[in-house]
Structure formats: C-alpha cells, structure tokens
OpenMM code with the backbone's topology and positions (N, CA, C; nanometers):
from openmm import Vec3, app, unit

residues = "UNK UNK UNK UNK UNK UNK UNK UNK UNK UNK UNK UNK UNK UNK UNK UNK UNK UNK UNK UNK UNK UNK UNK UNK UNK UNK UNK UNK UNK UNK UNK UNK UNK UNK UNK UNK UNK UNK UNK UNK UNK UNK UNK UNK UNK UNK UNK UNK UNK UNK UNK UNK UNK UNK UNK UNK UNK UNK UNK UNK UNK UNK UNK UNK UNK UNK UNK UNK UNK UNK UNK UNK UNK UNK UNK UNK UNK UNK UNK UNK UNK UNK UNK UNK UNK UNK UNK UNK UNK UNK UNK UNK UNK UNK UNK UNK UNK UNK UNK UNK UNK UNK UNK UNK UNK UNK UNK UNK UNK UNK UNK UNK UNK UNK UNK UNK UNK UNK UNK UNK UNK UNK UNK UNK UNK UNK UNK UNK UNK UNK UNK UNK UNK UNK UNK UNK UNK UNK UNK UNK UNK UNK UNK UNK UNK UNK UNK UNK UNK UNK UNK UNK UNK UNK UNK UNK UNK UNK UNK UNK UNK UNK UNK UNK UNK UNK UNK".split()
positions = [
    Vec3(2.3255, -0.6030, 0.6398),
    Vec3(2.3485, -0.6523, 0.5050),
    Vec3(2.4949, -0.6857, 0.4913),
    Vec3(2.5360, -0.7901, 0.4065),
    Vec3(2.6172, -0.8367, 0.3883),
    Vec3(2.7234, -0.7414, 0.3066),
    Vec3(2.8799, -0.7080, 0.3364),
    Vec3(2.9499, -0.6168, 0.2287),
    Vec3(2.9322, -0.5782, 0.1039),
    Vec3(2.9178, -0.7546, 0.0439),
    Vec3(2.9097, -0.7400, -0.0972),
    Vec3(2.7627, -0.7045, -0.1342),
    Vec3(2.6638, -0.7629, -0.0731),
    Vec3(2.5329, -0.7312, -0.0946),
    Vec3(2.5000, -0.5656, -0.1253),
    Vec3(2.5760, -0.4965, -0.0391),
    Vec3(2.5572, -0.3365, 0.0092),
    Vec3(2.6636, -0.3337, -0.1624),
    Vec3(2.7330, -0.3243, -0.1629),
    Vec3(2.8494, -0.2743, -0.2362),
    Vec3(2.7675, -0.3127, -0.4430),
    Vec3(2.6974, -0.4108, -0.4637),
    Vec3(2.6012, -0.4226, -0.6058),
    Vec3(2.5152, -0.3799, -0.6194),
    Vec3(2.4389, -0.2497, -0.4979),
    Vec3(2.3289, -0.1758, -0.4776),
    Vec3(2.4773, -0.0104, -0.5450),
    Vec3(2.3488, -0.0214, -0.6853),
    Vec3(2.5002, 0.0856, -0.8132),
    Vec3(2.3327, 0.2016, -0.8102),
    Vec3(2.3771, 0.2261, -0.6560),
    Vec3(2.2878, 0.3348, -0.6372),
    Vec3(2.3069, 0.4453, -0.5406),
    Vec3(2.2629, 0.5583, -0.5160),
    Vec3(2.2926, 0.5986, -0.3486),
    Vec3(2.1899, 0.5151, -0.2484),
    Vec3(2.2748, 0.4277, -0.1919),
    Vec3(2.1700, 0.3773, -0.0309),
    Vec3(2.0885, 0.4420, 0.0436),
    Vec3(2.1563, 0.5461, 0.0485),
    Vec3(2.0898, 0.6559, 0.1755),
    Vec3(1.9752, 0.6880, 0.0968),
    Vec3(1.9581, 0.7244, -0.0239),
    Vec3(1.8589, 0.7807, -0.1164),
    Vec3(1.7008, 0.6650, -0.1123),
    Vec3(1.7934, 0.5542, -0.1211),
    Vec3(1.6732, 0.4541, -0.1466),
    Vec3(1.6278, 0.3912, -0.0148),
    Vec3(1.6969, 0.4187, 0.1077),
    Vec3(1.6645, 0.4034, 0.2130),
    Vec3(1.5585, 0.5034, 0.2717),
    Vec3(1.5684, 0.6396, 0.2160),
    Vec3(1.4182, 0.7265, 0.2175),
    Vec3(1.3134, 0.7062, 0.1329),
    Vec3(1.3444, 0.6499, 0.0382),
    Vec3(1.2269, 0.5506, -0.0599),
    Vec3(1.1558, 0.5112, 0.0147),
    Vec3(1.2515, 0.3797, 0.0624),
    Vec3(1.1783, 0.2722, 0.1172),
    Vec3(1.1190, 0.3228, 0.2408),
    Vec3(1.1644, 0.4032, 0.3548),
    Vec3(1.1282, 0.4171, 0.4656),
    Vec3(1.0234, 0.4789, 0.4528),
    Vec3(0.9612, 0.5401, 0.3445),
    Vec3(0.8366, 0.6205, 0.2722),
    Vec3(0.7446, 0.5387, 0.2707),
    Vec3(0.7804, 0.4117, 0.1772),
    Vec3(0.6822, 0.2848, 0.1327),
    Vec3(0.6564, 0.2393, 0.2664),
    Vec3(0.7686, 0.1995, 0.3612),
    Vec3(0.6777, 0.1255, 0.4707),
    Vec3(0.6087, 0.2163, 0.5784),
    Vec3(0.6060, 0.3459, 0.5375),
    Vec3(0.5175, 0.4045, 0.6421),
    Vec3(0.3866, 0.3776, 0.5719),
    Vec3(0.3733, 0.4440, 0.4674),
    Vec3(0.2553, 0.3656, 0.3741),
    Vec3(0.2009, 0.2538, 0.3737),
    Vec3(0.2568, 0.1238, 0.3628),
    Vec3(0.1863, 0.0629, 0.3881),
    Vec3(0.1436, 0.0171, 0.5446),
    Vec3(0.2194, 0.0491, 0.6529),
    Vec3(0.1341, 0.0236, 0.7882),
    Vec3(0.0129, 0.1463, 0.7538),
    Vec3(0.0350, 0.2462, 0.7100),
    Vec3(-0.1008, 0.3442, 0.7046),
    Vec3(-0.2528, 0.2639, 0.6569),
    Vec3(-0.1735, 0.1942, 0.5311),
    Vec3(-0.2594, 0.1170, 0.4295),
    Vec3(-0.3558, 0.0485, 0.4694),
    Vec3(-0.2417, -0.0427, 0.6266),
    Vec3(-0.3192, -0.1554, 0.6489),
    Vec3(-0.3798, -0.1179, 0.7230),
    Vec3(-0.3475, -0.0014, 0.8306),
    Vec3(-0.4300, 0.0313, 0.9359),
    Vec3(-0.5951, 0.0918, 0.8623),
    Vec3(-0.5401, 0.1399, 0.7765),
    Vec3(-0.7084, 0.2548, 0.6678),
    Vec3(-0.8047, 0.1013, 0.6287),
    Vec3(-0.7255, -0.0331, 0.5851),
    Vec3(-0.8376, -0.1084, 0.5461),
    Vec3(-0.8763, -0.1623, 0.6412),
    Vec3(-0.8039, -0.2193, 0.7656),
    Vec3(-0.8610, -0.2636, 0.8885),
    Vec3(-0.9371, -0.1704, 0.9435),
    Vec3(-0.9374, -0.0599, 0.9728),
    Vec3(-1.0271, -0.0011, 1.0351),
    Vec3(-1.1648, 0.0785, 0.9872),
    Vec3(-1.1100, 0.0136, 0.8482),
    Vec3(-1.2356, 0.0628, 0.7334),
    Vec3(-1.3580, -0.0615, 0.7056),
    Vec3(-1.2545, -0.2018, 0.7674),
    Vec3(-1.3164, -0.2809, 0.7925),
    Vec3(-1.4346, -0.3170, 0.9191),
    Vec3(-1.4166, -0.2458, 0.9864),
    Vec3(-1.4597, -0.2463, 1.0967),
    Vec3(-1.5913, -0.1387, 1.1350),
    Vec3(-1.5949, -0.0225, 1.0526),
    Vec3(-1.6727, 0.0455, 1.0692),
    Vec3(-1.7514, 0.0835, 0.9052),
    Vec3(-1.7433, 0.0292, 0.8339),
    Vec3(-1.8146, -0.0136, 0.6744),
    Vec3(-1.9367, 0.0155, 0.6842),
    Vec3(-2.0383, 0.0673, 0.6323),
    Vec3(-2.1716, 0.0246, 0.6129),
    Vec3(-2.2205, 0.0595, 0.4765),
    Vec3(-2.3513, -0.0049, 0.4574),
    Vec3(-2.4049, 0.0184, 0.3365),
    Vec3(-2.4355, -0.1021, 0.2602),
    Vec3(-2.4577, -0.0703, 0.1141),
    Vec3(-2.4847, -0.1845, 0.0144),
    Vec3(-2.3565, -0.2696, 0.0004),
    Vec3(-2.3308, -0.4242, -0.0151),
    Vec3(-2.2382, -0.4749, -0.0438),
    Vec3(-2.1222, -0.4908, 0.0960),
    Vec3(-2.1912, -0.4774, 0.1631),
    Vec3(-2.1194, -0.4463, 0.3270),
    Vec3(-2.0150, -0.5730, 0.3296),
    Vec3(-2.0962, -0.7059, 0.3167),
    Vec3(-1.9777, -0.8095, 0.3557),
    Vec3(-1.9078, -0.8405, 0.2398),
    Vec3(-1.8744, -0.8262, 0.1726),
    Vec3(-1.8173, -0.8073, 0.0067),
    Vec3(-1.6958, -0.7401, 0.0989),
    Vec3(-1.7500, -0.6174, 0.0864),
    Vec3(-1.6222, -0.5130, 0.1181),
    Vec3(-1.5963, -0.5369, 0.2149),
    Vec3(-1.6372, -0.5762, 0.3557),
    Vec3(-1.5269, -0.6440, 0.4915),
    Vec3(-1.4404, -0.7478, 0.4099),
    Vec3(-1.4734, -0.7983, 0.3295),
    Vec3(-1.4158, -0.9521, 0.3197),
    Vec3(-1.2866, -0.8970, 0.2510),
    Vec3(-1.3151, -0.8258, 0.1551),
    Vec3(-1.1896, -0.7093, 0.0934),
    Vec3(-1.1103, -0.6748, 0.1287),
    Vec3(-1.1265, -0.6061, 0.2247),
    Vec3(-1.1101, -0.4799, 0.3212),
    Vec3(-1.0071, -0.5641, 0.4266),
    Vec3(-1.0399, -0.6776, 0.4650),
    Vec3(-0.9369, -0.7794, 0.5384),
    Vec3(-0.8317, -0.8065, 0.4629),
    Vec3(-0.9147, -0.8632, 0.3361),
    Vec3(-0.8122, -0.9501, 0.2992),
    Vec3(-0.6891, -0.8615, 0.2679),
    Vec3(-0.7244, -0.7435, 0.2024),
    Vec3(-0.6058, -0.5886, 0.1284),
    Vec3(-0.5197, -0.5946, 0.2778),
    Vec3(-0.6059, -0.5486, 0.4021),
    Vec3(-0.5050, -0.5063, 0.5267),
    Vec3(-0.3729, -0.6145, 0.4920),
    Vec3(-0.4486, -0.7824, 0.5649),
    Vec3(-0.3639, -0.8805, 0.5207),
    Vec3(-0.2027, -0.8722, 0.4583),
    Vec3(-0.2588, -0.8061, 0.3391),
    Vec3(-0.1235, -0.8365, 0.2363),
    Vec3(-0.0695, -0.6487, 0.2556),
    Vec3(-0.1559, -0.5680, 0.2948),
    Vec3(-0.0602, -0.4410, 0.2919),
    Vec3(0.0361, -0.5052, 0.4559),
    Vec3(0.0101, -0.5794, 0.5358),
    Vec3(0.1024, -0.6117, 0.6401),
    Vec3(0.2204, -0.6624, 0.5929),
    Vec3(0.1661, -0.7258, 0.4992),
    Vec3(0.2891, -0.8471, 0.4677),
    Vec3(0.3882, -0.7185, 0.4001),
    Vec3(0.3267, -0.6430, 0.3201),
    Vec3(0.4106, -0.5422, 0.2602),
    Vec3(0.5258, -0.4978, 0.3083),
    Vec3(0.4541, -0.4396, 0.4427),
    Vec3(0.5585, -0.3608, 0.5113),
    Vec3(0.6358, -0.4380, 0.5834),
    Vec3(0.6302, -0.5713, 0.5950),
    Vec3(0.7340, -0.6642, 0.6374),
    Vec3(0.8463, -0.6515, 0.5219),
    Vec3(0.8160, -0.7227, 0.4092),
    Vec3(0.8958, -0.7362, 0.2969),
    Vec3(0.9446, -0.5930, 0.2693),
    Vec3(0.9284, -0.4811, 0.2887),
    Vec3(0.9982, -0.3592, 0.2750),
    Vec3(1.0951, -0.3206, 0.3915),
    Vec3(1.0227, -0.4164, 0.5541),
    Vec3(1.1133, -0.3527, 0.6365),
    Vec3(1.2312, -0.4318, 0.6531),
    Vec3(1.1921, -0.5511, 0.5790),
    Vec3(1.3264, -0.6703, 0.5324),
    Vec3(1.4667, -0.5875, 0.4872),
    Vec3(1.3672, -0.5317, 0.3481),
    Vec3(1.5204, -0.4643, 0.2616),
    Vec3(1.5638, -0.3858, 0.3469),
    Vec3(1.4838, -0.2714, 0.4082),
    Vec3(1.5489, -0.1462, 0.4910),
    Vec3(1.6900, -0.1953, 0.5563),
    Vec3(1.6214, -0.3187, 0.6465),
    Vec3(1.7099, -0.3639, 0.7333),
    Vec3(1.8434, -0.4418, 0.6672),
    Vec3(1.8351, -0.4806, 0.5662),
    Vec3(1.9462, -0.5307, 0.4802),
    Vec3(2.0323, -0.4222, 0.3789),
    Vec3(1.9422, -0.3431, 0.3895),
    Vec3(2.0205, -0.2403, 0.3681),
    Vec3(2.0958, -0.1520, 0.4493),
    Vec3(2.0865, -0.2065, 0.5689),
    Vec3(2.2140, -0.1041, 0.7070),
    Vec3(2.0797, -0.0148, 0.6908),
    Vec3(1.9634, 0.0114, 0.6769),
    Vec3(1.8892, 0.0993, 0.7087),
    Vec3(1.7884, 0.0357, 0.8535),
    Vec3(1.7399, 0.1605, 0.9061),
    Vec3(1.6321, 0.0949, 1.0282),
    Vec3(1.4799, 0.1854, 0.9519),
    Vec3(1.3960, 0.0832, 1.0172),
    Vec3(1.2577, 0.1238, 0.9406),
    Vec3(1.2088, 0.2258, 1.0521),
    Vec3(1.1059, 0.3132, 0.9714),
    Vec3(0.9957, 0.4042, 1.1399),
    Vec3(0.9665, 0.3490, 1.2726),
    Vec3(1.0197, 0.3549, 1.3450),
    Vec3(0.9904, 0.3013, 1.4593),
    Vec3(0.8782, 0.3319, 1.5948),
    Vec3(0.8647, 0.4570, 1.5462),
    Vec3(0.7217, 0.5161, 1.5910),
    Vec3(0.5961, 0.5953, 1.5064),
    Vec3(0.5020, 0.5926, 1.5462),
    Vec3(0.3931, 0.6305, 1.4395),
    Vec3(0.4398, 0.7914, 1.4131),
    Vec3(0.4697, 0.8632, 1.5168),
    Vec3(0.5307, 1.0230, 1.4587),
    Vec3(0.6052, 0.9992, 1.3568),
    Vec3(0.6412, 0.9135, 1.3291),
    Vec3(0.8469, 0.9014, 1.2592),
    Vec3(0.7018, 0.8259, 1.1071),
    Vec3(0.5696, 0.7261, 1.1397),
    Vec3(0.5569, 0.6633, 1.0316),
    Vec3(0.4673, 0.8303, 0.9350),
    Vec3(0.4034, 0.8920, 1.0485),
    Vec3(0.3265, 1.0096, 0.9645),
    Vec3(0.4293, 1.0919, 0.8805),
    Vec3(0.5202, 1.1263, 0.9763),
    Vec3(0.5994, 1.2286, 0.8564),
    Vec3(0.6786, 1.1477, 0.7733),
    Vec3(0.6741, 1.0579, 0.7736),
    Vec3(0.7571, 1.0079, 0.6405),
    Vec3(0.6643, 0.9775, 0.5123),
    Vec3(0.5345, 0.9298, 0.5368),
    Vec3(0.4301, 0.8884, 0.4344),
    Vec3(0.3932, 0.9910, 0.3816),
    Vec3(0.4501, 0.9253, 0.2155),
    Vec3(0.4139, 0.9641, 0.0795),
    Vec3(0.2516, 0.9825, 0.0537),
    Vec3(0.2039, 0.8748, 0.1080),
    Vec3(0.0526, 0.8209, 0.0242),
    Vec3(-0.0227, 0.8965, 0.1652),
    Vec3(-0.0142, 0.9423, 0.2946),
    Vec3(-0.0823, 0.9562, 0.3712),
    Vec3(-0.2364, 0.8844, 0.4370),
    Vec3(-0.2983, 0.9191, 0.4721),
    Vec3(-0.4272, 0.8470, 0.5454),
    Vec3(-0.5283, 0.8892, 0.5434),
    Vec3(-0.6104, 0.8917, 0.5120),
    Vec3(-0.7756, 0.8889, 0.5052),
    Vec3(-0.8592, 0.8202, 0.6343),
    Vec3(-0.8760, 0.8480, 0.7454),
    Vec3(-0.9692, 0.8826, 0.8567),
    Vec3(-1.1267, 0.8211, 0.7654),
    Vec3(-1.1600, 0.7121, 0.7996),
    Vec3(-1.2993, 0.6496, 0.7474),
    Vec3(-1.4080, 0.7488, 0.8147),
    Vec3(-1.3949, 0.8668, 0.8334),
    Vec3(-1.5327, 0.9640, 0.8667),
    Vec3(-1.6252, 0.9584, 0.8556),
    Vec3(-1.6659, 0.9112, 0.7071),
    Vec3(-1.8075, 0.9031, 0.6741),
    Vec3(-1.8013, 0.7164, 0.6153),
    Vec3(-1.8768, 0.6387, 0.7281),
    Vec3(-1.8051, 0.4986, 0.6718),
    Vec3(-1.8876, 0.4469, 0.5753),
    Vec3(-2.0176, 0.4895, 0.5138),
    Vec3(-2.0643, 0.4881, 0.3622),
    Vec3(-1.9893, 0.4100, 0.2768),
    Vec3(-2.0188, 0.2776, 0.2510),
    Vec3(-1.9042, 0.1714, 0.1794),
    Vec3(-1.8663, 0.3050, 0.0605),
    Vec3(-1.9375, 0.3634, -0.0427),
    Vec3(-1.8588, 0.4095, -0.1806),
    Vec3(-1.7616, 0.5195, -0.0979),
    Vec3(-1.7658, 0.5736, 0.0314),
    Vec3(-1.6409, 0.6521, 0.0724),
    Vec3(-1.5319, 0.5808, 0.0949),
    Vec3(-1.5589, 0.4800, 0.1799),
    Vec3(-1.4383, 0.3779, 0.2328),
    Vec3(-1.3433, 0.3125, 0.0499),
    Vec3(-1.4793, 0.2830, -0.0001),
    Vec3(-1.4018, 0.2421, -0.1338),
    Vec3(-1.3240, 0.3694, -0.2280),
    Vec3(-1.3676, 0.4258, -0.1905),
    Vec3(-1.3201, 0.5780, -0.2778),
    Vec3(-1.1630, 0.6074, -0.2231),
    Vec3(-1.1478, 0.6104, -0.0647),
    Vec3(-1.0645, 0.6284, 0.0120),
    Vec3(-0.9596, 0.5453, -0.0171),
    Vec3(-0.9700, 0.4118, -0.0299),
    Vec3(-0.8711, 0.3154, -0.0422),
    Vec3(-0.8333, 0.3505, -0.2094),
    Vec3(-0.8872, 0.3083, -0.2784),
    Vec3(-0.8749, 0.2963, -0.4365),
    Vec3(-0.7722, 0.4458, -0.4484),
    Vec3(-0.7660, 0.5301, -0.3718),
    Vec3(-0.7151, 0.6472, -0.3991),
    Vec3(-0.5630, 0.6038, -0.3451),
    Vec3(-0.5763, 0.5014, -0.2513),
    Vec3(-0.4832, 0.4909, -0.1623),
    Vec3(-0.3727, 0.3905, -0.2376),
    Vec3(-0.4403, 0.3300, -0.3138),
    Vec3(-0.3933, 0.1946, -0.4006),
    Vec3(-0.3120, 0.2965, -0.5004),
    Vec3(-0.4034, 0.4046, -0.5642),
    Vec3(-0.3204, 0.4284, -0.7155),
    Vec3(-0.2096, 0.5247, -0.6335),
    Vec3(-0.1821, 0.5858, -0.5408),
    Vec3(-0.0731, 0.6194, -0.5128),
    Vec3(0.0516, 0.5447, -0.4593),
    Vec3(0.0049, 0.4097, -0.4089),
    Vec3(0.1021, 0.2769, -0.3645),
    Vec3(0.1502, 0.2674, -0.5459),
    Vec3(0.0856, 0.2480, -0.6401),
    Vec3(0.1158, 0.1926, -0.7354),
    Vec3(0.2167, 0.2456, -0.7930),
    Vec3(0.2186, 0.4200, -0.7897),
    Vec3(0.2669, 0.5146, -0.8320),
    Vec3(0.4528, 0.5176, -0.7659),
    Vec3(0.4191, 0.4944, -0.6125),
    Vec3(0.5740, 0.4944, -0.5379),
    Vec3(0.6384, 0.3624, -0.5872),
    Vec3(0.5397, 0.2537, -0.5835),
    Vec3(0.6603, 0.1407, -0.6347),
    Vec3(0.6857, 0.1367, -0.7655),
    Vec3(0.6095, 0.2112, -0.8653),
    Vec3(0.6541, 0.2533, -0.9974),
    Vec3(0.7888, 0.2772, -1.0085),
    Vec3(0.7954, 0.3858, -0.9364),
    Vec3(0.9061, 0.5159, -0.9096),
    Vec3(1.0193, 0.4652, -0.8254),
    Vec3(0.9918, 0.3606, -0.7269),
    Vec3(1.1025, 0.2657, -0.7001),
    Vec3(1.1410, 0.1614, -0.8169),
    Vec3(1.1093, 0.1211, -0.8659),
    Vec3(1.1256, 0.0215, -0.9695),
    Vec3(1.2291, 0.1111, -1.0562),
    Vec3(1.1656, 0.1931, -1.1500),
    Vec3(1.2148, 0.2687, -1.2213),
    Vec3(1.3742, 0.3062, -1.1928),
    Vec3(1.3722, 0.3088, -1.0829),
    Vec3(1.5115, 0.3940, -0.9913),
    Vec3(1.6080, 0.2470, -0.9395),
    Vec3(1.5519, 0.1418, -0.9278),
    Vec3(1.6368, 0.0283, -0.9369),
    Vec3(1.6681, -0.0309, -0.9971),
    Vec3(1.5759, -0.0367, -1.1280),
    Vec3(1.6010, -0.0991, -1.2637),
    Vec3(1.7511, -0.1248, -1.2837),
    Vec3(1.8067, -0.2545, -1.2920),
    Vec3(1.9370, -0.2991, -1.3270),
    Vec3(2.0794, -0.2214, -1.2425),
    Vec3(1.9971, -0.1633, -1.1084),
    Vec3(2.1095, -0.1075, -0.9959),
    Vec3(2.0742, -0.1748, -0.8448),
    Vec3(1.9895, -0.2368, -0.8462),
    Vec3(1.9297, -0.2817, -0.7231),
    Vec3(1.8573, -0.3938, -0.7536),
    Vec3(1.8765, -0.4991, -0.8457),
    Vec3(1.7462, -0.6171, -0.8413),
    Vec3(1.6890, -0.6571, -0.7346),
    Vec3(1.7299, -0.6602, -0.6104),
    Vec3(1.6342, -0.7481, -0.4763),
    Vec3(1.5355, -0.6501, -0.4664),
    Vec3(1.5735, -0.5464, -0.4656),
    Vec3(1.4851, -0.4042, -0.4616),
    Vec3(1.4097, -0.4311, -0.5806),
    Vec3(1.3955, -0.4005, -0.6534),
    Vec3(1.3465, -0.3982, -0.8106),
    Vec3(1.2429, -0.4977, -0.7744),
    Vec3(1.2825, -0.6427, -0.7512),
    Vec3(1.1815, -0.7422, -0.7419),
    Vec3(1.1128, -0.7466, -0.6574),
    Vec3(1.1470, -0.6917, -0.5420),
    Vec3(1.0134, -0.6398, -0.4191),
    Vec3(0.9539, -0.5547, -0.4649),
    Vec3(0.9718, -0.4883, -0.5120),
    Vec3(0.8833, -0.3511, -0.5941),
    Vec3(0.7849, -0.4150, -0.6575),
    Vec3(0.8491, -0.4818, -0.7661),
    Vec3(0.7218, -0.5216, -0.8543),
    Vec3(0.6324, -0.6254, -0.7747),
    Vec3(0.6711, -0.7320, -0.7020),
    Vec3(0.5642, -0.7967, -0.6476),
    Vec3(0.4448, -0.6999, -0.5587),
    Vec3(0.4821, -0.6453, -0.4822),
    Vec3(0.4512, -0.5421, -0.4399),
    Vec3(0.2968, -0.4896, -0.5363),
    Vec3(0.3841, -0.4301, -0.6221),
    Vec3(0.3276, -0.3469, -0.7482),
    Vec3(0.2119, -0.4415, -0.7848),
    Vec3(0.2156, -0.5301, -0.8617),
    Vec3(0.1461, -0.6615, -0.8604),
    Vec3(0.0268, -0.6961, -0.8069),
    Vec3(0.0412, -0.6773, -0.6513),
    Vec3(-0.0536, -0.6969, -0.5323),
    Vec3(-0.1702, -0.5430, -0.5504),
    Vec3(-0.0866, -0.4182, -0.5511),
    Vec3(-0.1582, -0.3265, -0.5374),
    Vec3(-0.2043, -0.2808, -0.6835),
    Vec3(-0.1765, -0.3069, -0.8033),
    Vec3(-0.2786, -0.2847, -0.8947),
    Vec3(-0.4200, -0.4107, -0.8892),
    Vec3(-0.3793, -0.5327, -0.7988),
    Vec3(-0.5167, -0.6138, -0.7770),
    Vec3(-0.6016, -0.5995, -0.7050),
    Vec3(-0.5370, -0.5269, -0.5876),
    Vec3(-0.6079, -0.4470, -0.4816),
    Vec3(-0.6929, -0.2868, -0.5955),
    Vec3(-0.6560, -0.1824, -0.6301),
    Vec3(-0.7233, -0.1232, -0.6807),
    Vec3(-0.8384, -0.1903, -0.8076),
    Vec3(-0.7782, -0.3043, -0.8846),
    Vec3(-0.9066, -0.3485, -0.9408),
    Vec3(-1.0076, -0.4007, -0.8690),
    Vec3(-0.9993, -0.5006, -0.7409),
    Vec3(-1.0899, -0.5338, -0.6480),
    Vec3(-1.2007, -0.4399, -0.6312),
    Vec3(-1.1288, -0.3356, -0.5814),
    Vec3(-1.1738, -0.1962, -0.5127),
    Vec3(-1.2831, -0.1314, -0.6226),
    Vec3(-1.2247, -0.1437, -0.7476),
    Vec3(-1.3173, -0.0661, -0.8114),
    Vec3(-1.4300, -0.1472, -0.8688),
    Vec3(-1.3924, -0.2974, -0.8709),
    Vec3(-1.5160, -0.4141, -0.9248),
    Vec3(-1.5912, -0.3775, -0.8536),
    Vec3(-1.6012, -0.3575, -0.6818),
    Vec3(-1.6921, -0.3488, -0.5880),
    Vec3(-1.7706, -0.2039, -0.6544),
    Vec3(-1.6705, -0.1006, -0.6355),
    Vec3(-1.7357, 0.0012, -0.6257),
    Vec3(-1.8460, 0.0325, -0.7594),
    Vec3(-1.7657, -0.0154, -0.8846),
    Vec3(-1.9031, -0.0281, -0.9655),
    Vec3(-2.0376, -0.1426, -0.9573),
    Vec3(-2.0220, -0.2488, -0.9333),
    Vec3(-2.0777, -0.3360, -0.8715),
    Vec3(-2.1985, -0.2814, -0.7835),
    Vec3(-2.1565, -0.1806, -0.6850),
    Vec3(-2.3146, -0.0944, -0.5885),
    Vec3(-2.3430, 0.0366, -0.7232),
    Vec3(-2.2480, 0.0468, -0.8429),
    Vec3(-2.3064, 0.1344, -0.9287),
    Vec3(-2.4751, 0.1323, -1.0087),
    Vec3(-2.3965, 0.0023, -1.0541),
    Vec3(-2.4726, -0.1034, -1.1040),
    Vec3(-2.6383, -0.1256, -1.0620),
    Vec3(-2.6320, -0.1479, -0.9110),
    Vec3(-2.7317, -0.2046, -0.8212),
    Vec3(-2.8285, -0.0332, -0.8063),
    Vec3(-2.7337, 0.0344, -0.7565),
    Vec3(-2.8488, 0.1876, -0.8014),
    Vec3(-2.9129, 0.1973, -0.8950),
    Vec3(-2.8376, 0.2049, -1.0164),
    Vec3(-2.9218, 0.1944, -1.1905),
    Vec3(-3.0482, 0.1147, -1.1861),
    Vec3(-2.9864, -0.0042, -1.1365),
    Vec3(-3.1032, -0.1005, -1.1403),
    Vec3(-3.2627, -0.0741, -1.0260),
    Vec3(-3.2162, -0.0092, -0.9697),
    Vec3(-3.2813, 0.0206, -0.8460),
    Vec3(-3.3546, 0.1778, -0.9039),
    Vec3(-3.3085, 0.2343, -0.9836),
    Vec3(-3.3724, 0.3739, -1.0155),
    Vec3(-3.4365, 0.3047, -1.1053),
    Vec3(-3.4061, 0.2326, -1.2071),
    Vec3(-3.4492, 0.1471, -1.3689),
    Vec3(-3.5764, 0.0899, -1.3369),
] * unit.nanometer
topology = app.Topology()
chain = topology.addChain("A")
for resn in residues:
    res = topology.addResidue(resn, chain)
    for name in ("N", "CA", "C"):
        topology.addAtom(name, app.Element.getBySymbol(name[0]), res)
C-alpha cells in the first residue's frame, strides 16, 4: 500500500488486518461449504439448490479475492495455509454430513447470517476511518444478505411442497 493510502486508514491497521484476515478465512470456508455442498445435495428441489449452491461458492470466491486485495494493500499478508485459514475463522465450517438439501440449506443460511454479522462489525469499525474498507464491507454485505434470502426462499419453498404433500 501506498504511504499515504496506509497513513488515512484513522484506525489501528494491525487491528483491522485481524478483521480482515478473519473474513477471508471465512469466506474460502464459505466457498468451499457451498461447493462441496454442491456436489453432494440430495433431496426435493435438488437442482434449484446446485444451481444456488454454485452460484453463492462463485461470489463467496470473488469475496475472498476482494478482501485479500485490501489485506494486501494494507502491508498485511492473507492465510496462506488452510491451518493458518481454520484458526483464524470467525464463521467456521459445517462438514455437509447429512447432505439432505434442508441440512445443506440450514448449514449455509447459518453461514450467511454470521458473514453478515462480521461485515456488519467491519463496517461499523470503518465507518468514516477507512472508506475503501467500509465500501468492501458493504458490497460484500449486500451479496451475503442475498445469499441468505436465496437460501431461505428455497428452504421454505420444499416447506411449502410438504404441506402440500401432507394437505
């Protein structure tokens, strides 16, 4: 990062550099839980939720690009190995065990409102001390409250189809 760039961040660096290095372990977790949730899915609404389930990985990748951007512009370095991405993640991982689409959907949607929650809490903490930060946050933020509504259209959606199916 550039002197002056580093020097209008009216924050501690080091502080928000464990933020961030939090968020992007999270989201490689993210993307790895929907890709591989993609892959082993079953049940009602199956290609619905692959199609989901891609598309979420998709943009949780892009995430952790655009987070490992700032790190790196911030004189910070991102996780560089999966030991270094487990202990740093906030939001942790969910293991698709039982791949029952309403688990896989349960799993993620859980996974979403805690993404929502850290870039809250980044936002909050950059607000008018960090704008580049601030505005990755919220796009960010943005993406993953559409991802948890997705998640839950589906999941009521096979609600729905039971009722109708007991009815």
């Amino acid at each position: 990062m550039g002197t002056r760039g580093r020097e209008i961040v009216d924050l501690d660096v080091n502080e928000l550099l464990k933020l961030l290095n939090s968020a992007y372990a999270d989201e490689w977790l993210a993307y790895y839980q929907y890709w591989i949730g993609a892959q082993v899915v079953k049940g009602p609404m199956r290609e619905a939720t692959v199609a989901e389930l891609l598309q979420h990985a998709t943009e949780e990748f892009t995430h952790a690009q655009w987070v490992s951007d700032r790190i790196i512009q911030l004189g910070g370095t991102p996780p560089i190995s999966f030991e270094e991405i487990l202990e740093k993640t906030h939001c942790g991982y969910d293991a698709p065990a039982d791949p029952y689409v309403e688990e896989i959907l349960k799993q993620n949607i859980k996974g979403e409102q805690c993404a929502i929650s850290v870039y809250k809490n980044i936002m909050d903490i950059t607000k008018d001390k960090d704008m580049v930060t601030y505005n990755m946050a919220l796009k960010i933020l943005e993406q993953e409250e559409e991802h948890e509504e997705d998640l839950q259209a589906i999941f009521e959606d096979i609600e729905i189809m039971r009722e109708r199916f007991r009815g």
